[in-house]
N, C-alpha and C positions, 0 to 999 in steps of 0.2 A: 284303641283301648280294648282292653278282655275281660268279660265277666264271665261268670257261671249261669247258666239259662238252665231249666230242667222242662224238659220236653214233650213228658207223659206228668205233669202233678198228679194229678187224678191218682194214677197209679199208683205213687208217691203217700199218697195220703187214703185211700185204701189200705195200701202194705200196713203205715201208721197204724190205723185204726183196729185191724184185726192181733198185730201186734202186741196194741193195749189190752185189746181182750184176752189174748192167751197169756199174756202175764197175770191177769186177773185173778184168770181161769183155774191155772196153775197153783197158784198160793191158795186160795179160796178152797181147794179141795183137798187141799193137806188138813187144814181144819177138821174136814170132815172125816178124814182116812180113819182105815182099821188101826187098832191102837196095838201093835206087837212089839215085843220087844226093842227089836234092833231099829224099829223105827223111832221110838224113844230116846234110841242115842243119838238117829240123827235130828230129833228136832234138838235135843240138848247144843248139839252143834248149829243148826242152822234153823231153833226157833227167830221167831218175830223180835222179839225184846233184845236179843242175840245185834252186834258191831255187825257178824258175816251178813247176817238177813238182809241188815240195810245196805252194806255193798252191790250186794247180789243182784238187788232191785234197781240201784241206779247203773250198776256195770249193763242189764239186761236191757233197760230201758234206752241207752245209749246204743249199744245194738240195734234197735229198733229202727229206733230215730235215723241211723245210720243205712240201715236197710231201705229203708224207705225213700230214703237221698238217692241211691244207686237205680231203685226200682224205677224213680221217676223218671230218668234218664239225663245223667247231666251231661252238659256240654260245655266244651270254650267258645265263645261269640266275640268275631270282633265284630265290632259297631259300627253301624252303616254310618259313611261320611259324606258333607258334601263338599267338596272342594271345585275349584275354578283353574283349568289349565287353557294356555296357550297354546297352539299351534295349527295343525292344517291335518286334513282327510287325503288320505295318500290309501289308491285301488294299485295292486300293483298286479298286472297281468301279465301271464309268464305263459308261452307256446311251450309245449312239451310235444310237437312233432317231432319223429323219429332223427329230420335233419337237427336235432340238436343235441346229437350224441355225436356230432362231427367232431374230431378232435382238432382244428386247422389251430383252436383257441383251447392250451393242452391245460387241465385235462379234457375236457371237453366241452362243449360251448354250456348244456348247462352245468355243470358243475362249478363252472365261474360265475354265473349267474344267480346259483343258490347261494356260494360263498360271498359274495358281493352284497346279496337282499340279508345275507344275516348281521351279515357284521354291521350295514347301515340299522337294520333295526334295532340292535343291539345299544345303540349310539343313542337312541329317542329316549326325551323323556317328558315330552307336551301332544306329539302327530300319533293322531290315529290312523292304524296299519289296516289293511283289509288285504285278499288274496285270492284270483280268481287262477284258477289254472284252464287252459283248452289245446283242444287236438281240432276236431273234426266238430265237435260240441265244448262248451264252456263248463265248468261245473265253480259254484263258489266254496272256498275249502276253508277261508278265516273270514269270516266278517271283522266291520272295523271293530277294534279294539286295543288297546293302553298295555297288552299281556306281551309283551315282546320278547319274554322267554319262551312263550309258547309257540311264538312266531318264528323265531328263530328254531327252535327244536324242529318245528311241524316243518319246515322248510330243508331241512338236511334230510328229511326222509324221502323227499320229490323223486321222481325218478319218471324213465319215460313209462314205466308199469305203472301208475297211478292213475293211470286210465288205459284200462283195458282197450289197448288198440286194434286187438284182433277181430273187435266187429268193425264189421265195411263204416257205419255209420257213424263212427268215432275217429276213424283216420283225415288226415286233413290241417287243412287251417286255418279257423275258423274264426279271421281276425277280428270281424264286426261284428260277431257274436261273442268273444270274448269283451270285446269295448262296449257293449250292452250291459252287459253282467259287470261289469267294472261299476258304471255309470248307476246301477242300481243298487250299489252298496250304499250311496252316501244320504243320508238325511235331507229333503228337500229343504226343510223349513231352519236348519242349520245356513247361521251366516258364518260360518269358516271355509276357506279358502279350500276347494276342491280338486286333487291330483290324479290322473291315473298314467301310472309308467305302464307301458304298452313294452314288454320284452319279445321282440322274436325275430326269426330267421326267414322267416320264406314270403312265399307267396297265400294271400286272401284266394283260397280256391272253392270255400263252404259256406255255406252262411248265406247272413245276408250282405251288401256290398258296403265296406268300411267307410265309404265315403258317406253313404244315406245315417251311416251309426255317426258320425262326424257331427252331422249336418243337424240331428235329433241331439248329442250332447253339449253341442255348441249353443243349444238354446238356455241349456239349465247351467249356463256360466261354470263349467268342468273344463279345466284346464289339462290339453295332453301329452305330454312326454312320451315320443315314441324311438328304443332304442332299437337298433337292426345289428343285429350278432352276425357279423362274419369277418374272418380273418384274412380269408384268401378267396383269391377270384377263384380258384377251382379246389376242390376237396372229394374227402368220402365221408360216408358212413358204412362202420362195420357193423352187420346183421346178421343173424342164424335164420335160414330157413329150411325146408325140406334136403335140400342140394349141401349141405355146409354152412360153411361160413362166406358171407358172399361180401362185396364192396359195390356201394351205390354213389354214383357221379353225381355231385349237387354243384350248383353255379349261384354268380349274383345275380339276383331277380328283385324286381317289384321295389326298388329304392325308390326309385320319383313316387309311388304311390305312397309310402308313409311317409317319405318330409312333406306330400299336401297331409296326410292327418294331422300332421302336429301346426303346419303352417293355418290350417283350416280354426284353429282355434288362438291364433295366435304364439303360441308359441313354441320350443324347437324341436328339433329331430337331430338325433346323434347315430353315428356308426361305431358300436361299440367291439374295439377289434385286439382288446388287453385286457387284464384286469384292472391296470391302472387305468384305464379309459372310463370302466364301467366305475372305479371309485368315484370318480370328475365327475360323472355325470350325478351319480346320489348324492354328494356333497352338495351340489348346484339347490337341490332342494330346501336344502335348508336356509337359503336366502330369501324362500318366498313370505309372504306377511305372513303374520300368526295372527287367529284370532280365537277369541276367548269361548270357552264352553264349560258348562254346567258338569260337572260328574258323580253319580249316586255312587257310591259303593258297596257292592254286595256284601250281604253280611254271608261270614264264612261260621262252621257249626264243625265244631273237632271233638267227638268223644272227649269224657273226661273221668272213667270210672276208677282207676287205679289208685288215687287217694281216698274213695271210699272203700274198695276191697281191703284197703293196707288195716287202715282204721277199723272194720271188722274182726280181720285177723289178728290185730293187735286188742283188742278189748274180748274176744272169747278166748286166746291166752291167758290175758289177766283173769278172765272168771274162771278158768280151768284148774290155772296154778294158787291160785288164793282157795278155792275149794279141795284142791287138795294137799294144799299144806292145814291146814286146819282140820282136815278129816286123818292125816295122819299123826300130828300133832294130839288125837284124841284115842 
């Protein structure tokens, strides 16, 4: 639902109040004016006992009141709701090392990976989404949340520039530091079913060691999905450095280490070497339990000054043209 809130009253009813007065003010002192000629025509026209006078007073008055509306500040509110959805807390961690501008998986391994994470979140309409991206260091870039336009948007802009990988200490792969910062998106005291898909390509070379990160979220019942991106036993990555354009030799590495991540909590590990593969596997999600959570929603505040501007505009019109048809009329 939407009402009208005003924001500043105060302001509101100040405007009011001094308003009152300068109308007051204003007639009050005609009373007392120099009495010349041409001012006797126009009280003839726009004395007190006078149709116009009494117009005049409620067209002004209405202004006021109207002024005073704008002043305060209105707004559109929609109204805080609370509603009860199903579903599960899904961290979704995504390596953005440079080996995932490999093309072996065209266009390139991430770019099937971001198109894949949109279109699955585009799909939800119960699981809260979160989003941890890492290199060399983890950073969290969506906490969980219901916005999955936003999810999807923010997710098309990914790239391997999204962390500055020109410092030494950002390069890497920082898998059990990204599975930390997964693990710390989700609500403890939340009893809904806890996910993290674990996306990447390489090798655990930073951090700290993915099996100790296992071993610490496998106590707080987080369940982990870990996909390994690669197409082809041997590949490139193409990079610009000082020299040109150069090609970098990348191999399969470290596979037995993430089917124990995912084995280490029970359940699987995939090798995601298509797009249709990576479909299969986010679909797989949606068969896990849903359970029920509480949700507040924000109230949202949308300016709303344009019906009171019109309504000014349109009421010192009318005093303009009624005062001057009547003044020329005389």
């Amino acid at each position: 639902m939407e009402n009208i809130v005003f924001l500043q009253p105060w302001l509101g009813i100040l405007a009011f109040s001094f308003g009152l007065v300068g109308i007051f003010l204003y007639y009050r002192t005609q009373k007392f004016a120099p009495k010349f000629a041409f001012m006797q025509d126009i009280e003839s026209i726009f004395g007190k006992t006078r149709f116009i006078f009494k117009w005049n007073l409620i067209i002004l008055s209405l202004i006021v009141i109207t002024f005073s509306l704008l002043i305060a500040d209105p707004n559109l509110e929609k109204q805080k709701k609370q509603i009860i959805k199903n579903g599960i807390d899904i961290a979704i961690v995504l390596d953005l090392s440079y080996s995932m501008v490999a093309e072996d998986i065209p266009p390139n391994r991430l770019e099937v990976a971001k198109q894949v994470i949109s279109d699955f979140t585009s799909k939800l309409t119960t699981d809260r989404v979160g989003l941890v991206l890492f290199s060399g260091k983890p950073f969290t870039s969506v906490p969980l949340t219901f916005d999955y336009s936003f999810i999807s948007e923010y997710v098309k802009k990914i790239s391997i520039e999204s962390i500055n990988q020109d410092y030494g200490h950002l390069q890497g792969t920082a898998i059990g530091d990204g599975l930390l910062y997964g693990a710390n998106l989700f609500d403890e005291k939340s009893d809904r079913q806890k996910v993290i898909v674990l996306l990447t390509d390489g090798e655990a070379n930073r951090g700290i060691d993915p099996i100790e990160a296992i071993r610490y979220i496998k106590q707080k019942n987080i369940i982990v999905h870990t996909v390994w991106i690669w197409g082809q036993e041997e590949t490139y990555v193409n990079f610009k450095n000082i020299y040109g354009n150069q090609k970098l030799a990348i191999w399969w590495i470290d596979e037995e280490n993430l089917q124990a991540i995912a084995n280490m909590t029970g359940w699987e590990y995939y090798r995601a070497d298509s797009k249709e593969t990576f479909e299969a596997i986010f679909e797989k999600l949606n068969l896990l339990q849903k359970k029920e959570i509480q949700v507040d929603e924000y109230q949202f505040f949308a300016p709303y000054y344009k019906v009171f501007v019109y309504i000014i505009f349109l009421l010192l019109s009318i005093y303009l043209s009624m005062n001057t048809y009547y003044y020329l009329r005389k």
